[in-house]
C-alpha positions in Angstrom: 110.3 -111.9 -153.1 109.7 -111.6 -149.2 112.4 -113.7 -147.1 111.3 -117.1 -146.0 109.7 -117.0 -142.7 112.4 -119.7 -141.1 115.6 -117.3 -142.2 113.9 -114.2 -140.9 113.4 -115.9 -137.6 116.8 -117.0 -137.8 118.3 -113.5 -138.1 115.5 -112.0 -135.3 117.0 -114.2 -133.2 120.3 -113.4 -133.6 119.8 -109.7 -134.3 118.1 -110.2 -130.6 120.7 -111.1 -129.2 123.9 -109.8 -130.6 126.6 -108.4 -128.2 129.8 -106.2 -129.0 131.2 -109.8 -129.2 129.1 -111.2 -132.0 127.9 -107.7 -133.6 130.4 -107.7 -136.9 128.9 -111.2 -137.6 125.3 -110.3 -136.9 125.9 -107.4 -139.3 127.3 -109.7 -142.4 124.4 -111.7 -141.8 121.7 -109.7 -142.1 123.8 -107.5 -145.2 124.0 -111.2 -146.9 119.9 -111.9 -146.7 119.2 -108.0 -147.5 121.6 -108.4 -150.3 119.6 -111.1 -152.0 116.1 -108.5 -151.9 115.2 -105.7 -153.6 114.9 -102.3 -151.9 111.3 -102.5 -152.6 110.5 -105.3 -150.3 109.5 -104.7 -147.2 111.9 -107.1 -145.7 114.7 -105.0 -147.2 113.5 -102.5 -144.9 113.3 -104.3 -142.1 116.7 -105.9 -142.2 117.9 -102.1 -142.9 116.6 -101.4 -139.2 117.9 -104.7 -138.3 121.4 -103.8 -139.0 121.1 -100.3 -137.7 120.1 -101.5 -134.3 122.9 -104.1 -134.2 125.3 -100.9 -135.2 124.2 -99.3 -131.9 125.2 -102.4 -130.1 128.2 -102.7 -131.3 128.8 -99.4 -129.8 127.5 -99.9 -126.6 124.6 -99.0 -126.9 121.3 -100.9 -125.7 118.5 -101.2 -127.6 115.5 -100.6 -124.8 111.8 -102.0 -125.3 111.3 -98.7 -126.7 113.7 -99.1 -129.5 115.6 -96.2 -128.3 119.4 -96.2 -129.8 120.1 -93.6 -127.2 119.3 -95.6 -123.9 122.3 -96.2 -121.9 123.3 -99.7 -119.9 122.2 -98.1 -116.5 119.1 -96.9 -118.1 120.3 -93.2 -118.0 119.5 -91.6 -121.0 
């Protein structure tokens, strides 16, 4: 069963703006609402990207409009 719409746009909001500050909460967060899907749904998938982009956050990384893990702070790639 897909998530409800109000606690994916919870977790959107805060995997949008997660920091190196907040990233390790973000993280459990997103784990705790995949947890309760099954790797079938489609949500499952998209909270898998979720997480992964948080990941790059917490390592310094920013996530770009392009999505790009790589792109750096000063926008040097």
């Amino acid at each position: 069963m897909p998530l409800d719409r109000e606690v994916k746009s919870k977790l959107r909001d805060r995997v949008s703006l997660a920091n190196k500050s907040n990233a390790d909460e973000v993280i459990a967060e997103v784990e705790a609402a995949r947890a309760t899907l099954d790797p079938d749904d489609k949500d499952y998938a998209r909270l898998t990207g979720w997480i992964e982009d948080v990941q790059h956050v917490a390592g310094g990384k920013v996530i770009g409009r392009t999505g790009d893990p790589g792109a750096q702070a000063d926008g040097m790639a």
